[in-house]
GUNUBA-554676 format. One record per atom (N, C-alpha, C): x, y, z; residue in one letter; residue number from 0. Coordinates in nm, 3 decimals, padded with zeros to 5 digits. Example, Ala and Ser with C-alpha at 12.3 -4.5 7.8 and 13.67 -1.06 7.14 Angstrom:
BEGIN
REC  01.319  -00.569  00.780  A  0
REC  01.230  -00.450  00.780  A  0
REC  01.320  -00.330  00.780  A  0
REC  01.285  -00.225  00.708  S  1
REC  01.367  -00.106  00.714  S  1
REC  01.290  00.003  00.787  S  1
! end
This chain:
BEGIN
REC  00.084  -00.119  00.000  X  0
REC  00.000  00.000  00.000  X  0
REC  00.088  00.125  00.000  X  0
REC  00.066  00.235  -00.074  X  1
REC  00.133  00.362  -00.073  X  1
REC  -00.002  00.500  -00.010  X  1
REC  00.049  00.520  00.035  X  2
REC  -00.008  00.673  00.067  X  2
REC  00.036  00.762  00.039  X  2
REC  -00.032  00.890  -00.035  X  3
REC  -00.009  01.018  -00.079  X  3
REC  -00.076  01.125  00.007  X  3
REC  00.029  01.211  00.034  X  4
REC  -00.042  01.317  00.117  X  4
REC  00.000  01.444  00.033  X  4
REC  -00.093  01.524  00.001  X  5
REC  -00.113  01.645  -00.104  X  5
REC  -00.070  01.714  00.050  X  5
REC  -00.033  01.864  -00.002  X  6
REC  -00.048  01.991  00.079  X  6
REC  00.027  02.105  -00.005  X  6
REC  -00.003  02.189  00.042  X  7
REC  00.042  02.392  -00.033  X  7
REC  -00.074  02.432  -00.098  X  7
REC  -00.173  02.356  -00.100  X  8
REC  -00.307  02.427  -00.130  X  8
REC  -00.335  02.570  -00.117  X  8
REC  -00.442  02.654  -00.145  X  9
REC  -00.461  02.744  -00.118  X  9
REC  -00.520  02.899  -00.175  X  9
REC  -00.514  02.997  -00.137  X  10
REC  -00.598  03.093  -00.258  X  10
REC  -00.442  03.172  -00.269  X  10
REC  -00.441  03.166  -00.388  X  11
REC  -00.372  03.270  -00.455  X  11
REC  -00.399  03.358  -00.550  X  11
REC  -00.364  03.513  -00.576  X  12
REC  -00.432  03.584  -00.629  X  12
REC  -00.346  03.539  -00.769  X  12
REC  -00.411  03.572  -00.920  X  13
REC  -00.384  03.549  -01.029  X  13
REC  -00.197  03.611  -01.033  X  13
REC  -00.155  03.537  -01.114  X  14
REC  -00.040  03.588  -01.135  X  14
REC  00.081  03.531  -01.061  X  14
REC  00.016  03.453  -00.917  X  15
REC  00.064  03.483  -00.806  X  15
REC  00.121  03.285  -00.827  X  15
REC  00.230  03.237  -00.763  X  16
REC  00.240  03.138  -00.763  X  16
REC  00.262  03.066  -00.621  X  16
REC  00.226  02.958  -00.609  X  17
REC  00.243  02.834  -00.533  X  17
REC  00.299  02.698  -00.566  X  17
REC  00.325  02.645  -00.443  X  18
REC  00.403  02.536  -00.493  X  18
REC  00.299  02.392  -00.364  X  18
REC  00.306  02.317  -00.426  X  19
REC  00.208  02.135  -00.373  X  19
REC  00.304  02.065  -00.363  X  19
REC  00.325  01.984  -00.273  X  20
REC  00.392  01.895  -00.246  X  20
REC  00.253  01.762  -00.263  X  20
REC  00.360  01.669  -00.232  X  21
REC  00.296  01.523  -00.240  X  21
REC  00.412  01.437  -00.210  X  21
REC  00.377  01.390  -00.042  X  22
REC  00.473  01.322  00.007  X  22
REC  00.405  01.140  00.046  X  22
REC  00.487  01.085  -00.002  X  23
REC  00.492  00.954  -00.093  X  23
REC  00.535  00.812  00.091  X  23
REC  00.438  00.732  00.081  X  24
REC  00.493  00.661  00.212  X  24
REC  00.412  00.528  00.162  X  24
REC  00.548  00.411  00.202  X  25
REC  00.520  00.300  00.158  X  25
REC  00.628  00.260  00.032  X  25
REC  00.573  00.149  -00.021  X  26
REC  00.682  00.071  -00.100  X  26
REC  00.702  00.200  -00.246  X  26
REC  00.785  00.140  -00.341  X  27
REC  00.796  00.203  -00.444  X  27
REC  00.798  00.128  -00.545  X  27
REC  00.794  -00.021  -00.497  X  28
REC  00.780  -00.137  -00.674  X  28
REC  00.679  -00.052  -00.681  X  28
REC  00.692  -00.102  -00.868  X  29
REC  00.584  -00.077  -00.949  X  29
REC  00.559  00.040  -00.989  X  29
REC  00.626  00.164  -00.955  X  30
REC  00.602  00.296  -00.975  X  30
REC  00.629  00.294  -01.153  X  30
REC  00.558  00.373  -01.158  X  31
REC  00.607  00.383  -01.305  X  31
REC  00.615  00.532  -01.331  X  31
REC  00.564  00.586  -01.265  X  32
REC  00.619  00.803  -01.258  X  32
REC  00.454  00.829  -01.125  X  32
REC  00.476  00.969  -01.166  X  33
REC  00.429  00.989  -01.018  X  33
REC  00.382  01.175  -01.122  X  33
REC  00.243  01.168  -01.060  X  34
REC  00.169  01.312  -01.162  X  34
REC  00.040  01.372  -01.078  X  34
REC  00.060  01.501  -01.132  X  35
REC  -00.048  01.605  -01.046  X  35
REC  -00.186  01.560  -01.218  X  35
REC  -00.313  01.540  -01.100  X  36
REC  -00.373  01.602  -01.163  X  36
REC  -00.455  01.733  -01.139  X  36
REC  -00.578  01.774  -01.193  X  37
REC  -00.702  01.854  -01.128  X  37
REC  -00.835  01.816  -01.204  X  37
REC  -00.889  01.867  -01.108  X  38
REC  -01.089  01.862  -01.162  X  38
REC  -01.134  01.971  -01.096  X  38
REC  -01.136  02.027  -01.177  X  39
REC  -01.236  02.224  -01.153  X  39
REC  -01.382  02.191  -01.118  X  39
REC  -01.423  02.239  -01.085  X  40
REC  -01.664  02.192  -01.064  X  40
REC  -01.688  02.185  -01.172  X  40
REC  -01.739  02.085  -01.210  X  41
REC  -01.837  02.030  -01.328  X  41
REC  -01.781  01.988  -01.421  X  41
REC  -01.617  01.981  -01.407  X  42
REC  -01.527  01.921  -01.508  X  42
REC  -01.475  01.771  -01.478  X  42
REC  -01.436  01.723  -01.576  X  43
REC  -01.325  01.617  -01.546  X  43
REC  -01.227  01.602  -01.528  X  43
REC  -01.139  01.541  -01.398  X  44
REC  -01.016  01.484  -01.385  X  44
REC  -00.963  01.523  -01.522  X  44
REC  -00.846  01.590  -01.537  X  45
REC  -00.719  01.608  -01.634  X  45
REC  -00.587  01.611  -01.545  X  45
REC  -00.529  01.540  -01.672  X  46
REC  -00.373  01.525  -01.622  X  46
REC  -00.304  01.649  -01.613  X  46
REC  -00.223  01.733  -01.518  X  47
REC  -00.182  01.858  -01.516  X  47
REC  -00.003  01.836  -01.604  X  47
REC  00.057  01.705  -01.484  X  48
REC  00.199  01.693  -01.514  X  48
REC  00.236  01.580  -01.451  X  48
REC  00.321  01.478  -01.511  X  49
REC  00.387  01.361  -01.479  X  49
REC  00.559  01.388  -01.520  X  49
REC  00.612  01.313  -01.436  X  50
REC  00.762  01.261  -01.413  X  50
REC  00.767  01.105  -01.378  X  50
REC  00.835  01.072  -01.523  X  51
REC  00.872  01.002  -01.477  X  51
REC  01.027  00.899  -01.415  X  51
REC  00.937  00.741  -01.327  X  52
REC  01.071  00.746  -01.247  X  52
REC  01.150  00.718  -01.307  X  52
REC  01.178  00.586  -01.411  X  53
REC  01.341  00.569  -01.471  X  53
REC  01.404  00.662  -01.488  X  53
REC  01.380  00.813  -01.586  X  54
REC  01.418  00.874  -01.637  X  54
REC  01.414  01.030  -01.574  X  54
REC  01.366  01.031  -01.503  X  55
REC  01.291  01.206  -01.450  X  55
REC  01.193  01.313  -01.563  X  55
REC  01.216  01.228  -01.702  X  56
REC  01.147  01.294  -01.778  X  56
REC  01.039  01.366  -01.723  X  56
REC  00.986  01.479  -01.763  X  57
REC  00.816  01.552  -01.755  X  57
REC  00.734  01.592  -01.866  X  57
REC  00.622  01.566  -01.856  X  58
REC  00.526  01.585  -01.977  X  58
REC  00.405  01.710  -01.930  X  58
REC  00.346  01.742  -01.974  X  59
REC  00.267  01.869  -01.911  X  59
REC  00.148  01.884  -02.003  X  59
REC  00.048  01.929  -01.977  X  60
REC  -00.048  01.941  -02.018  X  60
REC  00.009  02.082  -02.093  X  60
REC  -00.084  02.111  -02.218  X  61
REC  -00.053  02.215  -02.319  X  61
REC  -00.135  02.325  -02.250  X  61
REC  -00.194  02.367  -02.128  X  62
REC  -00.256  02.470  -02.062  X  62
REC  -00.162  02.507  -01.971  X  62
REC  -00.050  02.439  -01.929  X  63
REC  00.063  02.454  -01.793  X  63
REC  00.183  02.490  -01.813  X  63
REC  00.201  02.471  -01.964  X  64
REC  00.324  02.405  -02.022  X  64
REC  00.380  02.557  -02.006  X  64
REC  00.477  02.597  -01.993  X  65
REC  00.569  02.688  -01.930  X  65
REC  00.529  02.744  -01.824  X  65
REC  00.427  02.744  -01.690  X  66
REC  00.418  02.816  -01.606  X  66
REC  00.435  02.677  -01.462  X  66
REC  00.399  02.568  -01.566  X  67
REC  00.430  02.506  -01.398  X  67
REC  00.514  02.372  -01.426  X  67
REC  00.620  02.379  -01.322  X  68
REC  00.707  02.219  -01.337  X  68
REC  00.699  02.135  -01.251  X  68
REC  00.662  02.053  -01.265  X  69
REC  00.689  01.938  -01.169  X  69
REC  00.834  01.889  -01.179  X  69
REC  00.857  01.839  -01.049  X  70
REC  00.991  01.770  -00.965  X  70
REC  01.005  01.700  -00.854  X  70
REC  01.077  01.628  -00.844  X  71
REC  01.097  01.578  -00.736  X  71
REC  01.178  01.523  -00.633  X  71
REC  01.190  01.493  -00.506  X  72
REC  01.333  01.500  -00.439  X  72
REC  01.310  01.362  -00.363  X  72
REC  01.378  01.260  -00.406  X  73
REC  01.380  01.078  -00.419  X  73
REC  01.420  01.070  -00.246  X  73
REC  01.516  01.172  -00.220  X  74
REC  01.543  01.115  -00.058  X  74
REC  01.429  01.158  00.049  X  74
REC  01.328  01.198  00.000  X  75
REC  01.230  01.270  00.094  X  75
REC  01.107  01.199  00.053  X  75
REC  01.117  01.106  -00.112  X  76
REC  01.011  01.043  -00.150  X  76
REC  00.914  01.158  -00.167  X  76
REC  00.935  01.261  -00.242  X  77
REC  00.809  01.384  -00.235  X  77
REC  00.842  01.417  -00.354  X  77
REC  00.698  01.457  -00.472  X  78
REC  00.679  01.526  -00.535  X  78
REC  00.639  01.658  -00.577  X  78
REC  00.643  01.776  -00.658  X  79
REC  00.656  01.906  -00.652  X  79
REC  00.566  01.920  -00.730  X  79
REC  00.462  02.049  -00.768  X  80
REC  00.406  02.130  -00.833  X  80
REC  00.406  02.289  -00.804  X  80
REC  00.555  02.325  -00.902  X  81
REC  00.563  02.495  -00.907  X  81
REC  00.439  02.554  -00.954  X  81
REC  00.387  02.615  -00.917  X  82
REC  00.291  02.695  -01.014  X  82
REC  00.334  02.827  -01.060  X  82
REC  00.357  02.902  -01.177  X  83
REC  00.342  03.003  -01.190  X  83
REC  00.262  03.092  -01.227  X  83
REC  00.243  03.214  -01.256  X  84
REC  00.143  03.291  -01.317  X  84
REC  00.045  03.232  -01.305  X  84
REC  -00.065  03.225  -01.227  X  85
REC  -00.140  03.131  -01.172  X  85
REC  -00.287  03.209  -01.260  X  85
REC  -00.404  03.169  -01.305  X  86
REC  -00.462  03.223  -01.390  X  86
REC  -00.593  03.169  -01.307  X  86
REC  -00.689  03.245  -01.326  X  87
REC  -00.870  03.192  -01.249  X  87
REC  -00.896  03.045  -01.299  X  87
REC  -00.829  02.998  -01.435  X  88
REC  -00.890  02.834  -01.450  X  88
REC  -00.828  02.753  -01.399  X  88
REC  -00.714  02.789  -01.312  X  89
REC  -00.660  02.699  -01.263  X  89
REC  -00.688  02.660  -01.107  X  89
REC  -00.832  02.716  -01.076  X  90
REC  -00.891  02.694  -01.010  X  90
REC  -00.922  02.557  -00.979  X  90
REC  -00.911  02.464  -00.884  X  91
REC  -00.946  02.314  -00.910  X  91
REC  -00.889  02.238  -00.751  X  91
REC  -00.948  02.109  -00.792  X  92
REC  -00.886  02.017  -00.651  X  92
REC  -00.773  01.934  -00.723  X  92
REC  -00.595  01.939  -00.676  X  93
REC  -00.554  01.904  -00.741  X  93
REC  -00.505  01.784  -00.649  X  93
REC  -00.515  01.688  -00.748  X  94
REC  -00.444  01.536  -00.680  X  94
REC  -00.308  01.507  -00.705  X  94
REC  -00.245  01.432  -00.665  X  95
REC  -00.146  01.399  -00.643  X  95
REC  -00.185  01.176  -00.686  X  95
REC  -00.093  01.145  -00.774  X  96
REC  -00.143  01.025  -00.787  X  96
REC  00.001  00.905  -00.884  X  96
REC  00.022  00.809  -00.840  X  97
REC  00.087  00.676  -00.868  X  97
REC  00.083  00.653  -00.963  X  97
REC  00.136  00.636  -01.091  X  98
REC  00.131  00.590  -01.190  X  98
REC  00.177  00.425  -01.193  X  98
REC  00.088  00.350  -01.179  X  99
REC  00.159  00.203  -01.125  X  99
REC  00.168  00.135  -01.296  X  99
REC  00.260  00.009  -01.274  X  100
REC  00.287  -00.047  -01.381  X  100
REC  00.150  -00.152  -01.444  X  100
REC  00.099  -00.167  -01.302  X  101
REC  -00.037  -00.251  -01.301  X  101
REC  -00.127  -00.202  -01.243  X  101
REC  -00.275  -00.204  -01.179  X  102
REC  -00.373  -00.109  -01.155  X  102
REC  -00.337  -00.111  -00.989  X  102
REC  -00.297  -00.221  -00.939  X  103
REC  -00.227  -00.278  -00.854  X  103
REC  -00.159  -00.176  -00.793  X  103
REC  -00.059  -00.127  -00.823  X  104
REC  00.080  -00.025  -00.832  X  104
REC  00.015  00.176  -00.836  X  104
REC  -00.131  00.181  -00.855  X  105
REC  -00.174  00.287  -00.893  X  105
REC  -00.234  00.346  -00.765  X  105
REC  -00.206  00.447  -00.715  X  106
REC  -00.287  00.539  -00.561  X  106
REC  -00.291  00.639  -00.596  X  106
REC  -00.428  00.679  -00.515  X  107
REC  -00.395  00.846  -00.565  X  107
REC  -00.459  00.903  -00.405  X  107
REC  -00.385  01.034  -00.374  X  108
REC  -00.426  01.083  -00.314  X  108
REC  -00.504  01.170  -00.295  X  108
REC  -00.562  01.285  -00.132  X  109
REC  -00.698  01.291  -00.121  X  109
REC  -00.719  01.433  -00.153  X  109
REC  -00.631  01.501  -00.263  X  110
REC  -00.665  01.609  -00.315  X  110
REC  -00.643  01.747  -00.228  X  110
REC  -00.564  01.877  -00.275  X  111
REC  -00.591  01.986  -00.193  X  111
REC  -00.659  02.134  -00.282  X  111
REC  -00.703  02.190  -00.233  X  112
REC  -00.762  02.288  -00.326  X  112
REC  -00.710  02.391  -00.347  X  112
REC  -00.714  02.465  -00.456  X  113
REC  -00.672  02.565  -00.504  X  113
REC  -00.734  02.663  -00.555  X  113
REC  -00.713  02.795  -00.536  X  114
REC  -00.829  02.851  -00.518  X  114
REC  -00.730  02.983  -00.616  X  114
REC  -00.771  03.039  -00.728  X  115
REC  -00.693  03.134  -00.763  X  115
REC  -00.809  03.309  -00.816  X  115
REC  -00.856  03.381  -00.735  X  116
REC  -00.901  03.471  -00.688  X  116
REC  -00.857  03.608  -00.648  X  116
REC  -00.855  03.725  -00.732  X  117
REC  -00.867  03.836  -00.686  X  117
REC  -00.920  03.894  -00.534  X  117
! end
């Protein structure tokens, strides 16, 4: 079993950036990368940004793609979401979640909110 714990949630005014952690407890077989998503009200779950583990590679959604990076620091088992220039749609509950090799290998955690508001 793995557990994910989201946190850095919060309201930030547009423009303004934050950063999410997602700290990682339990085994690590099976990982296959490790990715933020979000779901705004009345939308669907989208992938924000993944890293993955062999490689550290990152992929990003084409709405993020230069304002926010994901990273991560292996001796602390924790994952990152910079945000920059933070914009009103990026309003949402963002998860933190396992990319397992099997469905088996896959967790996600219990989401923190983000709130981006004048």
């Amino acid at each position: 079993q793995v557990r994910l714990v989201e946190s850095g949630g919060g309201l930030v005014q547009p423009g303004g950036s934050l950063r999410l952690s997602c700290a990682a407890s339990g085994f690590t077989y099976g990982r296959a990368a490790m990715s933020w998503y979000r779901q705004a009200p009345g939308k669907e779950r989208e992938l924000v940004a993944t890293i993955m583990t062999t490689n550290g590679r990152a992929r990003y959604a084409d709405s993020v793609k230069g304002r926010f990076t994901i990273s991560r620091d292996d001796s602390k088992d924790t994952v990152y979401l910079q945000m920059n220039d933070r914009k009103s749609e990026d309003t949402a509950v963002y998860y933190c979640a396992q990319e397992g090799t099997g469905p088996e290998y896959s967790f996600w955690g219990q989401g923190t909110q983000v709130t981006v508001s004048s």
